[in-house]
C-alpha positions in Angstrom: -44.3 5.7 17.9 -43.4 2.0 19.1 -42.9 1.0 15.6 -40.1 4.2 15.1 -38.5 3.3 18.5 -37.9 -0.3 17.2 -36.8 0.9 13.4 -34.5 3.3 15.0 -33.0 1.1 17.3 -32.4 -1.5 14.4 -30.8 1.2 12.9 -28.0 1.4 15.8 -26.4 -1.7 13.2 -25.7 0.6 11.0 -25.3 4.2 13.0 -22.1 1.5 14.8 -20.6 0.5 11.4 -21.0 4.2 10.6 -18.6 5.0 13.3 -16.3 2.0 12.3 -16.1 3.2 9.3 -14.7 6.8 10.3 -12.7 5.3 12.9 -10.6 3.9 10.0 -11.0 6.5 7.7 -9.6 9.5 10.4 -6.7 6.9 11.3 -5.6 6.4 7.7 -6.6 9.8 5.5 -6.4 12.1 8.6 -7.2 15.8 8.5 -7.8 17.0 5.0 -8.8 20.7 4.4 -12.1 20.5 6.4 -11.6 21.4 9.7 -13.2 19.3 12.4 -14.2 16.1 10.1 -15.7 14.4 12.9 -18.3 17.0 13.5 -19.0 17.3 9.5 -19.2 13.4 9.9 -22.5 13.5 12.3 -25.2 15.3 9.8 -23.5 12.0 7.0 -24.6 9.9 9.8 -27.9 11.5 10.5 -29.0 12.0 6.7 -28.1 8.4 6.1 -30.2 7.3 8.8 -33.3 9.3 7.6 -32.6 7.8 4.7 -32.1 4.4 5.5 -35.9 4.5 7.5 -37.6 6.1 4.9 -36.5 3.9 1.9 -37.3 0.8 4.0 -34.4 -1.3 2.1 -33.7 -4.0 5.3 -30.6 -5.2 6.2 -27.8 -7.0 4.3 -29.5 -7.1 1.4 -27.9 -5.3 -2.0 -29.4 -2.1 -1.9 -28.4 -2.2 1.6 -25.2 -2.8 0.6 -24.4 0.0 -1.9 -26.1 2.3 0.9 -23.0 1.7 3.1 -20.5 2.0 -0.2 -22.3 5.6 -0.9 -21.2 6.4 2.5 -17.5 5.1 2.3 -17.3 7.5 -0.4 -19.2 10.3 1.0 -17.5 10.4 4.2 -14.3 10.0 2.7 -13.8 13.1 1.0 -14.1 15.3 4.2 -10.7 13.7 5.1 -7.6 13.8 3.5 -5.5 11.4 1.6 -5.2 11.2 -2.0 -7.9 9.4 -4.4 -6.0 5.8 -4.5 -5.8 5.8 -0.3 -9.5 7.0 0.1 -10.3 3.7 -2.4 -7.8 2.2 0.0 -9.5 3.4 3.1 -12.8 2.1 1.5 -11.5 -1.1 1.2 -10.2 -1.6 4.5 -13.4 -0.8 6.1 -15.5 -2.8 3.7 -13.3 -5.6 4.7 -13.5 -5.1 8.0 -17.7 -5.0 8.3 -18.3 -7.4 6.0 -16.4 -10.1 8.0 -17.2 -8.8 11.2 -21.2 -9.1 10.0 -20.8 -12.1 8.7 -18.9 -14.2 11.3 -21.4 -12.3 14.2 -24.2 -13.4 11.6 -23.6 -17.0 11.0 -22.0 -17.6 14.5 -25.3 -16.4 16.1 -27.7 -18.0 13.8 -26.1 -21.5 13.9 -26.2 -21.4 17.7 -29.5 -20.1 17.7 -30.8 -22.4 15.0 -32.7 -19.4 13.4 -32.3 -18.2 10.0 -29.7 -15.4 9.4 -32.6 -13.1 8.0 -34.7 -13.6 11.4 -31.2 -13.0 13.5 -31.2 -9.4 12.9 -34.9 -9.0 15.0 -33.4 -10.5 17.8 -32.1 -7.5 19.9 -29.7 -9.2 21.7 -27.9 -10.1 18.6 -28.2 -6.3 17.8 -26.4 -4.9 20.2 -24.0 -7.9 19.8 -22.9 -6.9 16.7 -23.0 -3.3 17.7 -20.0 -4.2 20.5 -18.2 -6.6 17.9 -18.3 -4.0 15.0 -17.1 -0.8 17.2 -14.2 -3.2 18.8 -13.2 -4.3 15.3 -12.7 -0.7 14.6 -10.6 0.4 17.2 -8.4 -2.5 16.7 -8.2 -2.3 13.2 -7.7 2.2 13.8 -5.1 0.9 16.0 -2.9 -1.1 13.5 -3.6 1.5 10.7 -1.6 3.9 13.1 1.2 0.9 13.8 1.2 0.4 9.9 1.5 3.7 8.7 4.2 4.4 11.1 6.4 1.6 9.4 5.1 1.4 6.0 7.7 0.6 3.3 5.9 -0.7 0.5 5.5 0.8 -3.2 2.4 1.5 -4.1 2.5 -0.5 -6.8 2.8 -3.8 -4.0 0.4 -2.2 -1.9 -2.0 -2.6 -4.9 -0.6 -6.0 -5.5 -1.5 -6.8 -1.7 -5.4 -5.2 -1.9 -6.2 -7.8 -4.4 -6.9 -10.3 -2.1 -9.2 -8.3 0.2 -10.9 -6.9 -2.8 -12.0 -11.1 -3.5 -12.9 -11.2 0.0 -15.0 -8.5 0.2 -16.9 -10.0 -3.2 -17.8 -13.5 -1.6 -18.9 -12.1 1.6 -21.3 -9.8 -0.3 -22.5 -12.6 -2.1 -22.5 -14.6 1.0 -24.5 -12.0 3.0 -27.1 -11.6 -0.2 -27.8 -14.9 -1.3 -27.6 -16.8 2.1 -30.0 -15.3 4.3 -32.7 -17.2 3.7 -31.8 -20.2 4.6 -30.6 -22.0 7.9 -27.3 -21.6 8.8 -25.0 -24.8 7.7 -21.6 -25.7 9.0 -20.4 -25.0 5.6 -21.6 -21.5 5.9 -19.9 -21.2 9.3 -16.6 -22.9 8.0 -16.4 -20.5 4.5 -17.2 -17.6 6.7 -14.2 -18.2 9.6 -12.1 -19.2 6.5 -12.4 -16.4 5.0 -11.9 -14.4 8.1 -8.6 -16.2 8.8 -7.3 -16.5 5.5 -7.9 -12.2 5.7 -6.0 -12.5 8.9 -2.8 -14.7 7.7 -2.7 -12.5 4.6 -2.6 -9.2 6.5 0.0 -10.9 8.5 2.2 -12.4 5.5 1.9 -8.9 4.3 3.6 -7.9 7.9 6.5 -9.7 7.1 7.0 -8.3 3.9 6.9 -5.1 4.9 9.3 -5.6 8.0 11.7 -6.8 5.9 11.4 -4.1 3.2 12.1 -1.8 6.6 15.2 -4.2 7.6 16.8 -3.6 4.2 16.5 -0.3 4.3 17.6 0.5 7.8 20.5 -1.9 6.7 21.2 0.4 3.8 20.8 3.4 5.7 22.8 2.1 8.3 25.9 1.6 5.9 25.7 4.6 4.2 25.9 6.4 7.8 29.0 4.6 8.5 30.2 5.4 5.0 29.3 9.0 6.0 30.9 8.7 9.2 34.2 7.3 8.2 34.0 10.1 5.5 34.4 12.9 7.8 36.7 11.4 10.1 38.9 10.5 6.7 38.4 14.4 5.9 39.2 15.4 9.3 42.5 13.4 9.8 43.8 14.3 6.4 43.1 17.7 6.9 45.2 17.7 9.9 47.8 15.5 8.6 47.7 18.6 6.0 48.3 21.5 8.6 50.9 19.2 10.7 53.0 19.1 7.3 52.1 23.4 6.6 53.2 23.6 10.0 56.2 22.4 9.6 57.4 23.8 6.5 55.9 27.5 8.4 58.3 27.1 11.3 61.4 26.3 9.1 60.9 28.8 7.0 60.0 31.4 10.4 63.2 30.0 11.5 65.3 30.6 8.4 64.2 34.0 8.8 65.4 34.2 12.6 68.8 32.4 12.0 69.5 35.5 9.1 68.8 38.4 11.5 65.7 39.2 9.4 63.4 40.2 12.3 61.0 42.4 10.1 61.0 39.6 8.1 59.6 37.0 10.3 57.1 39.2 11.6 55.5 39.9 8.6 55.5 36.1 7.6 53.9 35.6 11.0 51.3 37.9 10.1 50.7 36.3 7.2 50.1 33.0 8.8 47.8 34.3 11.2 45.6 35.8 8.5 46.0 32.6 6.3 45.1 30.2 9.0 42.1 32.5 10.6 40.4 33.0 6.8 40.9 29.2 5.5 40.0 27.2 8.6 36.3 26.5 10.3 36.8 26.5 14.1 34.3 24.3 15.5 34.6 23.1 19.0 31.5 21.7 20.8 33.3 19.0 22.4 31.9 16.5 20.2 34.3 15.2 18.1 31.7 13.8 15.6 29.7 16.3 15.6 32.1 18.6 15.0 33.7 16.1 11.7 29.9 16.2 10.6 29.5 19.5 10.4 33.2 20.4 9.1 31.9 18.2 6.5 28.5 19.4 5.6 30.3 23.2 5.8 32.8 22.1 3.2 30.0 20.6 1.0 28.1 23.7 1.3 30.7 25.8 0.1 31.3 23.5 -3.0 28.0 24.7 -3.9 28.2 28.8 -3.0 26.3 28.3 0.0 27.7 30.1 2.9 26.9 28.2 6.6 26.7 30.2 9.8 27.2 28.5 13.6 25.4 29.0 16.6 26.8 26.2 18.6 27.5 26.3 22.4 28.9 22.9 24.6 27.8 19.7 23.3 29.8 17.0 24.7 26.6 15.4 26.8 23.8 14.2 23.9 20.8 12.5 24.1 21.6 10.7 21.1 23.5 7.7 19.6 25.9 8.4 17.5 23.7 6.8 14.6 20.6 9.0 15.3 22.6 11.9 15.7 24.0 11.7 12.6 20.7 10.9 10.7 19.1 14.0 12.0 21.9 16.9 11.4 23.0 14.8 8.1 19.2 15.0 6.8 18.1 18.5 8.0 21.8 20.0 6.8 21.8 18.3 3.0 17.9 19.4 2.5 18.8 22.8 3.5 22.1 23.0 1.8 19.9 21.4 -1.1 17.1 24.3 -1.1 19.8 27.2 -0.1 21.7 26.6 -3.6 18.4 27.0 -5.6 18.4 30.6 -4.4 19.9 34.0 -5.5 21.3 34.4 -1.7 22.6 30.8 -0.2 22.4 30.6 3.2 22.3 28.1 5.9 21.6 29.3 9.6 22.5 26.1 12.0 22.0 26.6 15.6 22.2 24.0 18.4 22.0 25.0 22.0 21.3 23.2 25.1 18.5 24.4 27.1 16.8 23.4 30.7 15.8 20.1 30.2 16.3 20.2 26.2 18.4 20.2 23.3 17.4 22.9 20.4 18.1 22.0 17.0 17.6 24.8 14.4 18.4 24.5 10.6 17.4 27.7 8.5 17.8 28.0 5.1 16.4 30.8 2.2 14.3 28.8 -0.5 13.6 30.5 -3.9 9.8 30.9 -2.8 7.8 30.2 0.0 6.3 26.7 0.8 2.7 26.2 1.4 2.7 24.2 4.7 -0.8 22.4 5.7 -1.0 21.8 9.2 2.5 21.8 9.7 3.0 18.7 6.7 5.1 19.4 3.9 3.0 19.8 0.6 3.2 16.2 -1.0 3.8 17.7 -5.1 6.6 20.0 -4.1 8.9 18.0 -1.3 11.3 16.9 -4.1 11.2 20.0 -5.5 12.6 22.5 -3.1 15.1 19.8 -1.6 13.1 19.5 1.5 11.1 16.3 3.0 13.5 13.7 1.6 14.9 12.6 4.9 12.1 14.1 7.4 10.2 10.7 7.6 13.8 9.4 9.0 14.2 12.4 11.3 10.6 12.0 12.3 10.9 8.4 13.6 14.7 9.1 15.3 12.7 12.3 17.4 9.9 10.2 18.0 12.0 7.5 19.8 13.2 10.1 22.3 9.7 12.0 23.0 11.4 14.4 21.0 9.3 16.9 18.5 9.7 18.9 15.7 8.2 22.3 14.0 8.3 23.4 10.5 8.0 27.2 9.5 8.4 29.3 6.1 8.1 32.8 5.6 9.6 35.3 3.8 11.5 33.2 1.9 12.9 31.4 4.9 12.3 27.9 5.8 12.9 27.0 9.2 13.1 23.6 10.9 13.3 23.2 15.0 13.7 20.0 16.7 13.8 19.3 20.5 15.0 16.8 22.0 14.5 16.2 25.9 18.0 15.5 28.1 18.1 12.2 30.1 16.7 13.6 33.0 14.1 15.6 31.2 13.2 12.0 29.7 13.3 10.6 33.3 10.1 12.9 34.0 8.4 12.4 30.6 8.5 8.4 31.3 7.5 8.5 34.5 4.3 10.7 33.5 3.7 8.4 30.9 3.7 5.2 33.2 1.6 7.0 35.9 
């Protein structure tokens, strides 16, 4: 009984870096279509265990080794993510333990002048490594979540930037195998800390890239909303430079008709106007003057595709938003939905944006020519481009995020549905002072 008490707590090594591990995985492939992961991911944990005492393979040797690799695989495919990220996921954490053993390995050894074979019986160094290995993976979670937030790169970079790791993770293996046996060496301490930096400065070079990527984008995106901007402001003072000039010509002919007598006359040209005027011209009057030039603008575009637009707006002169962010949500939400609508038999665009206590309601409805299959809320990743929809969400998901703001996604019946919310300045008042106590 001694003898399973000391195996099994030996084994807390590897039940920690078993946690590590799914600490990265949850953060990077989230929820796939098993529900609960984390509860699937305890019997993994427990099997691998029995497993691990009953074979009697040791630590950090290369059956050892492949043990943990079977179980970066295993537990990888109760969470979600594609194949290539689940390889990616596998990498990260292989990365991660493999220098984290390594450095706690060669650190303790050289200090203890034992040999890093003999290191792993000393309990102290145990439970060392078991703090060392969980706090690696919560930092490391918590920069997948940073990362994936701001991620830019093509995949074909990302691969590109995994090479490196992949080479680290080789010569630590090696590393770990072949020198055990020995006594630990400054050059052993000096290759391991190298490679840990040089792991470091990449992932931080690799940082840099991708903020810039994320500058020139925003750049981009930045001047094509200005474009867009000044686009709708051109439309909306030529349009009105338009009806100044009808307006004109309309009141000298209506007084033609006056100065001849022709009082009949008049009135039925009067009556013309007013049914002229009331079938040709959008009235749209939130008391936002941008707001009201985007959407004239997105209505006119609609109709140059047969969709046909309906407004539910009420008084809108007081936004939570820049002028920048509010233009990058109703400009992405209104071209995906004019997008899907025109696929259809029946085009049509419901847009409704009301002011509530304490929040703003956006809602864009639109028919689509069959329903989508939403998983847990997500867009389907084979079919955004094809129904017009999930283009731009990434870009309204970050502006709503920046105001504690949220969004839902719905689609029945032929009818997809998106509603965003986004809290009013004192609204926001209360949601940052809950945060900060």
């Amino acid at each position: 009984m001694n003898d399973l008490m000391k195996m099994l707590f030996y084994h807390l090594v590897c039940i920690a870096q078993w946690g590590a591990f799914l600490m990265v995985h949850y953060c990077y492939l989230g929820k796939g279509r098993v529900k609960h992961p984390l509860w699937w991911s305890v019997p993994l944990i427990a099997a691998m265990t029995v497993f691990s005492m009953t074979c009697g393979w040791g630590f950090f040797t290369f059956k050892s080794i492949m043990a943990n690799v079977a179980f970066l695989v295993l537990s990888s495919l109760i969470f979600g993510g594609s194949w290539v990220q689940k390889l990616m996921s596998c990498l990260i954490s292989g990365v991660m333990c493999l220098l984290t053993e390594n450095t706690v390995l060669y650190t303790f050894a050289w200090c203890t002048h034992m040999r890093p074979h003999d290191v792993w019986k000393d309990p102290f160094c145990i439970l060392t490594f078991i703090v060392v290995i969980l706090l690696a993976g919560g930092v490391v979670s918590h920069y997948i979540r940073q990362w994936k937030k701001k991620q830019a790169l093509e995949p074909l970079q990302v691969l590109v930037a995994a090479f490196f790791p992949c080479v680290v993770v080789v010569l630590n293996g090696v590393l770990m195998i072949s020198g055990g046996g020995g006594t630990a060496s400054w050059m052993s301490i000096l290759l391991t800390l190298g490679l840990t930096v040089a792991v470091l400065v990449h992932l931080l070079i690799v940082d840099i890239l991708n903020e810039q990527v994320v500058e020139r984008r925003n750049s981009q995106f930045q001047a094509e909303l200005e474009e867009e901007r000044a686009e709708a402001l051109l439309d909306s003072y030529t349009t009105q430079r338009r009806l100044t000039h009808e307006f004109t010509n309309q009141m000298d002919a209506l007084s033609l008709l006056l100065e001849q007598g022709d009082l009949e006359g008049a009135k039925a040209y009067l009556h013309t106007v007013s049914r002229t005027v009331q079938t040709s011209t959008t009235i749209l009057n939130t008391h936002n003057p941008l707001l009201d030039a985007l959407l004239s603008k997105k209505y006119e575009e609609a109709g140059r595709q047969g969709v046909m637009m309906y407004f539910d707006l009420s008084d809108l002169r007081q936004l939570p938003l820049t002028q920048n962010d509010l233009v990058i949500i109703v400009s992405n939400l209104l071209n995906n939905a004019i997008e899907a609508a025109a696929q259809t038999d029946r085009p049509e665009v419901h847009v409704r944006i009301k002011r509530t206590e304490g929040e703003i309601l956006l809602s864009v409805r639109n028919r689509v020519a069959k329903d989508i299959d939403l998983s847990d809320g997500q867009l389907p990743r084979s079919t955004k481009k094809e129904f017009g929809h999930g283009m731009g969400l990434p870009n309204v998901r970050d502006t709503l995020a920046r105001y504690h703001g949220e969004y839902t996604l719905s689609c029945r019946d032929h009818w997809f549905r998106v509603t965003c919310s986004v809290p009013t300045a004192e609204a926001e008042k209360v949601i940052r002072a809950d945060c900060n106590s």
